[in-house]
MARLOMI-228539 format. One record per residue: x, y, z of N, C-alpha, C, O, CB in turn; residue in one letter. Coordinates in pm, whole numbers, padded with zeros to 5 digits, always signed. Glycine has a CB too. Example, Ala and Ser with C-alpha at 12.3 -4.5 7.8 and 13.67 -1.06 7.14 Angstrom:
// MARLOMI-228539
+01319-00569+00780+01230-00450+00780+01320-00330+00780+01424-00332+00846+01131-00447+00905A +01285-00225+00708+01367-00106+00714+01290+00003+00787+01341+00114+00804+01408-00060+00572S 
***
This chain:
// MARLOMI-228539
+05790-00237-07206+05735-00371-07213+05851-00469-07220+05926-00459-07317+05639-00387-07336X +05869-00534-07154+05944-00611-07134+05879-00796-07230+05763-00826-07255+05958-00589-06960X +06020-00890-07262+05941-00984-07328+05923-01082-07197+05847-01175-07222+06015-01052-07472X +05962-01082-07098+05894-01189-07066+05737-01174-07016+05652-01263-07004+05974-01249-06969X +05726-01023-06990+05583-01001-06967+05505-01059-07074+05416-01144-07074+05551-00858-06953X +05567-00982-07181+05481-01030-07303+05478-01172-07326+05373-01236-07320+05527-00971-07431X +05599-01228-07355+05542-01385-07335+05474-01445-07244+05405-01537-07288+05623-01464-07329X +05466-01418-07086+05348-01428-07017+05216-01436-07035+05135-01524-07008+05347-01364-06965X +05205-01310-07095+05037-01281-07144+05015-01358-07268+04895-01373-07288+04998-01107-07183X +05117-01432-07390+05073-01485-07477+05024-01555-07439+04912-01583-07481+05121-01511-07549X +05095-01637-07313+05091-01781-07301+04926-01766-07203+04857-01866-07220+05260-01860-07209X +04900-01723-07164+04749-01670-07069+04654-01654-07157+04535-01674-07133+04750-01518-06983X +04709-01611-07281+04589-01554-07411+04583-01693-07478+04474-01747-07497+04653-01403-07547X +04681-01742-07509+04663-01890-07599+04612-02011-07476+04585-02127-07504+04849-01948-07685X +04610-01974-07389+04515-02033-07259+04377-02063-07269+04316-02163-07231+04509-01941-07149X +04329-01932-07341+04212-01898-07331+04107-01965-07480+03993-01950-07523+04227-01735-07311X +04188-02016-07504+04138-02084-07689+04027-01951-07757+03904-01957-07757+04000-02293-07675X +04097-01856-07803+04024-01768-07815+03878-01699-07785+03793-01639-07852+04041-01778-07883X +03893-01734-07665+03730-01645-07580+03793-01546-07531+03903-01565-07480+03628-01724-07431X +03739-01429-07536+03812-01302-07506+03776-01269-07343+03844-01204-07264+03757-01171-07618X +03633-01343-07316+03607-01351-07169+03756-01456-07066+03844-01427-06986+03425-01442-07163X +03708-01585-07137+03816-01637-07060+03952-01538-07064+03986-01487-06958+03846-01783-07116X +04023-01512-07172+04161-01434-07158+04157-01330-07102+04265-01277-07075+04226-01401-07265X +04029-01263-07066+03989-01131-06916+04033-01226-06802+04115-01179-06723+03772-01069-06882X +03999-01326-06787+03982-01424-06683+04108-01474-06606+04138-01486-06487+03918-01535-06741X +04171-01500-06732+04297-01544-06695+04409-01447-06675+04509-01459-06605+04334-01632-06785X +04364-01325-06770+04505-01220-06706+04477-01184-06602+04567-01157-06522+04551-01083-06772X +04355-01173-06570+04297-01061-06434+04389-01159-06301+04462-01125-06208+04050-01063-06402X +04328-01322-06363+04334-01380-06205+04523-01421-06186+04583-01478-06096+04204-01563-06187X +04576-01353-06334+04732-01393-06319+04766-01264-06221+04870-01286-06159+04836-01399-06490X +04716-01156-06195+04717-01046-06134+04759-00891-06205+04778-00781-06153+04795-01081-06036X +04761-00927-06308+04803-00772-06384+04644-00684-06380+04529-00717-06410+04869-00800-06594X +04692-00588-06341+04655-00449-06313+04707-00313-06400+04818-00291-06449+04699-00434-06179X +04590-00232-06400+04636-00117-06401+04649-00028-06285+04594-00050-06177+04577-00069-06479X +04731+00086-06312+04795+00135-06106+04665+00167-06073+04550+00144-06111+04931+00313-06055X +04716+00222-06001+04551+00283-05870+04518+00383-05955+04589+00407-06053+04583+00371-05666X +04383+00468-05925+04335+00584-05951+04297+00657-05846+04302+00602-05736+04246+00575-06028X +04255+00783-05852+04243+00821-05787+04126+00817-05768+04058+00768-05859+04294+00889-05786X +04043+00877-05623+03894+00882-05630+03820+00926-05774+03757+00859-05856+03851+00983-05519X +03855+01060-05768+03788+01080-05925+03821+00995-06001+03790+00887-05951+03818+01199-06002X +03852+00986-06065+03956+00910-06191+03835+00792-06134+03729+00805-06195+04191+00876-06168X +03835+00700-06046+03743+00587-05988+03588+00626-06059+03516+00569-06141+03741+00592-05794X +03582+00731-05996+03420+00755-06012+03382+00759-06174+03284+00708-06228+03371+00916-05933X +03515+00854-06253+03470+00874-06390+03453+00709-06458+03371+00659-06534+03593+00978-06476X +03573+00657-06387+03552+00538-06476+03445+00457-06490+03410+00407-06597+03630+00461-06456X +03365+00432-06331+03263+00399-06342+03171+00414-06376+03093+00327-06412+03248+00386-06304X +03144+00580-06372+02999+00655-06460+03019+00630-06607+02928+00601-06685+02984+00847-06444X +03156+00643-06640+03165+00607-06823+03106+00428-06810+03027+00410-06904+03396+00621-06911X +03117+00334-06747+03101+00189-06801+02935+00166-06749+02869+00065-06772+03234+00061-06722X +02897+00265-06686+02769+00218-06662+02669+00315-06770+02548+00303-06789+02734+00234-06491X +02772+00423-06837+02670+00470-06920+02676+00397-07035+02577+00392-07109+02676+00607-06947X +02824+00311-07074+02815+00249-07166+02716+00117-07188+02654+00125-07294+02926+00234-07178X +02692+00014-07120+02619-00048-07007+02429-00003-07116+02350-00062-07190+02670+00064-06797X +02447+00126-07057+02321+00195-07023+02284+00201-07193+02193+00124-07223+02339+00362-06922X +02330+00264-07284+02338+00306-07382+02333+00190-07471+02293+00204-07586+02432+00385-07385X +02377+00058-07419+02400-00063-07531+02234-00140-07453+02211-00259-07475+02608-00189-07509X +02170-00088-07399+02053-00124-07295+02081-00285-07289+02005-00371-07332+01874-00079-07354X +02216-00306-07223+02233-00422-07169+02129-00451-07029+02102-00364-06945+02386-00426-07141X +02079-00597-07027+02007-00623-06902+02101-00579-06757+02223-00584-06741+01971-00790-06905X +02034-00551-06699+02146-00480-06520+02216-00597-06526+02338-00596-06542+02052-00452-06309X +02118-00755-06509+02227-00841-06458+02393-00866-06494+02488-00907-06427+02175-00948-06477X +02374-00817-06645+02551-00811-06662+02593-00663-06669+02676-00624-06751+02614-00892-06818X +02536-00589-06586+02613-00468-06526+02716-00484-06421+02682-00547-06321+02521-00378-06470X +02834-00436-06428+02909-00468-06292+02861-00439-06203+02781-00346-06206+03016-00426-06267X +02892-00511-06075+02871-00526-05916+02920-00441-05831+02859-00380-05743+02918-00635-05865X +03083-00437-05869+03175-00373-05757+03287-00308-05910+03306-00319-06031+03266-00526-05603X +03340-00230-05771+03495-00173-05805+03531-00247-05966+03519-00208-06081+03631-00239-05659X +03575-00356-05911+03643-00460-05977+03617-00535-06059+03688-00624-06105+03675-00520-05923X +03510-00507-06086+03425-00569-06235+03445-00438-06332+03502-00456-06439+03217-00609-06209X +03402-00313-06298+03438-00205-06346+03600-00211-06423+03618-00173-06539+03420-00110-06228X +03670-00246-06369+03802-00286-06350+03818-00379-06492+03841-00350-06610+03824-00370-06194X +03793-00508-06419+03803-00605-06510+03733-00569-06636+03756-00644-06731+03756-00724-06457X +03635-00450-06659+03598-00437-06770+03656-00351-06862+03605-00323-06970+03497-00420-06762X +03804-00288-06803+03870-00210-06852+03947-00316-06936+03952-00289-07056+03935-00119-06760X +04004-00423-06900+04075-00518-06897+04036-00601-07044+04109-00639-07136+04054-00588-06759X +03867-00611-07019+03777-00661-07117+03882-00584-07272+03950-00625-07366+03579-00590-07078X +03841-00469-07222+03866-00349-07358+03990-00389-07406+04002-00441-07517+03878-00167-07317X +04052-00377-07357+04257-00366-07384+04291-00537-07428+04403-00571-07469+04384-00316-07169X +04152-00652-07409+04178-00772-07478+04108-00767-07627+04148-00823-07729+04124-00893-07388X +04008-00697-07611+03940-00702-07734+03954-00602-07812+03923-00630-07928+03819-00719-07722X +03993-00480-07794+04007-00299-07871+03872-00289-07840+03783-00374-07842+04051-00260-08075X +03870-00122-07800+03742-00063-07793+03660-00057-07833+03560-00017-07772+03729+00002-07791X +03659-00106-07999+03531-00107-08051+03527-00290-08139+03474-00330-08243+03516+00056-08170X +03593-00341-08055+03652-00523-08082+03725-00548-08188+03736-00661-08236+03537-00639-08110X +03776-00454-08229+03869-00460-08319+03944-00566-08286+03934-00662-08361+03938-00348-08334X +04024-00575-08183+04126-00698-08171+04042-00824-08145+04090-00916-08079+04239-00677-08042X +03922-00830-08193+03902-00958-08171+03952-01058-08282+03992-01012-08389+03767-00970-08148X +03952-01182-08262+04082-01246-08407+04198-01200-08415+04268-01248-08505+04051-01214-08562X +04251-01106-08335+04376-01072-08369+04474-01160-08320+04439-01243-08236+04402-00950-08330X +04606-01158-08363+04732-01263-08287+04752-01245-08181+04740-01127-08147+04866-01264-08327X +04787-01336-08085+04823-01369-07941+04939-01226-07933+04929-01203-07812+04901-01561-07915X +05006-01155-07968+05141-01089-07947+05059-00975-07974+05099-00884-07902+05288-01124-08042X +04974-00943-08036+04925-00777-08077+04780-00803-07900+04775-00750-07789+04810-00755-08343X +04720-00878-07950+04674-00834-07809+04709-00816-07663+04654-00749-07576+04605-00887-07794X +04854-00920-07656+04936-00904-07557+04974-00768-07550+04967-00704-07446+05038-00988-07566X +05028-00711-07687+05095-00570-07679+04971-00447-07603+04984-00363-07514+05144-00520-07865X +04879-00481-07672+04779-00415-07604+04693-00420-07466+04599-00364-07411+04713-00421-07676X +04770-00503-07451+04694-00540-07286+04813-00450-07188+04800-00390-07081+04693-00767-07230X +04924-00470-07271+05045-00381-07165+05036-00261-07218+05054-00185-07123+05220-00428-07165X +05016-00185-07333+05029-00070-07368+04914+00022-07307+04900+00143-07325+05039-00073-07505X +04838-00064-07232+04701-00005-07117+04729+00017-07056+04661+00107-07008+04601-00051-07057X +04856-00021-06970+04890+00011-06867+04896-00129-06773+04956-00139-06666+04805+00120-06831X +04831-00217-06828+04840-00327-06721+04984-00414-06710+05047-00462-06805+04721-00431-06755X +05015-00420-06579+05138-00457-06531+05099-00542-06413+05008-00504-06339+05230-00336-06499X +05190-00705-06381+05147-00810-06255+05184-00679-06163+05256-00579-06168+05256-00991-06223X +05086-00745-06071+05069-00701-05921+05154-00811-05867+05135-00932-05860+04903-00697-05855X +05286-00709-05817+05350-00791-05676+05228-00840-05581+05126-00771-05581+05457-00675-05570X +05233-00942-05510+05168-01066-05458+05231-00995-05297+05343-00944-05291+05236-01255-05534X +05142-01003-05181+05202-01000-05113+05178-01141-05014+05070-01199-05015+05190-00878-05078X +05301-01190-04925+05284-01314-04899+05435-01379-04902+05452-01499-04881+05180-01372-04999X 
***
């Protein structure tokens, strides 16, 4: 982890005036990612968020759409802790945890 990443993401998280949606919002659309997966690895992830989804008998409409909501809902997790633990937490511990997921900017191509 590097600090300017991390200061990056503070500054994206203190962006967000603590809504944990917006700070999904804003790291996603700053471009950090986690790497590719593989097909499987794809599929598990998705059968795990739609059973989770399923199990919290959320309405479909806020079930993800595509790929990339799936995605972004990984993203969700690693802002808030898995069971929202990091919610309220300081701008620098959730930063740490947004990179200790694995998420890293996506080179831009262009």
């Amino acid at each position: 982890m590097t600090e300017s990443n991390l200061f990056e993401l503070v500054q994206l998280i203190k962006s967000a005036a603590g809504d944990p949606s917006a700070m999904t919002d804003a790291i996603w659309e700053a471009g950090y990612r986690q790497p590719e997966r593989t097909a499987e690895e794809a599929a598990q992830i998705t059968i795990d968020t739609f059973l989770c989804c399923n199990s919290f008998d959320m309405p479909t409409e806020f079930w993800p759409r595509n790929y990339d909501s799936v995605l972004q809902n990984e993203l969700m997790k690693a802002v808030g802790g898995e069971d929202g633990e990091l919610l309220g937490a300081d701008l620098k511990t959730i930063a740490s945890n947004v990179i200790n997921a694995g998420f890293s900017k996506e080179a831009t191509n262009g």
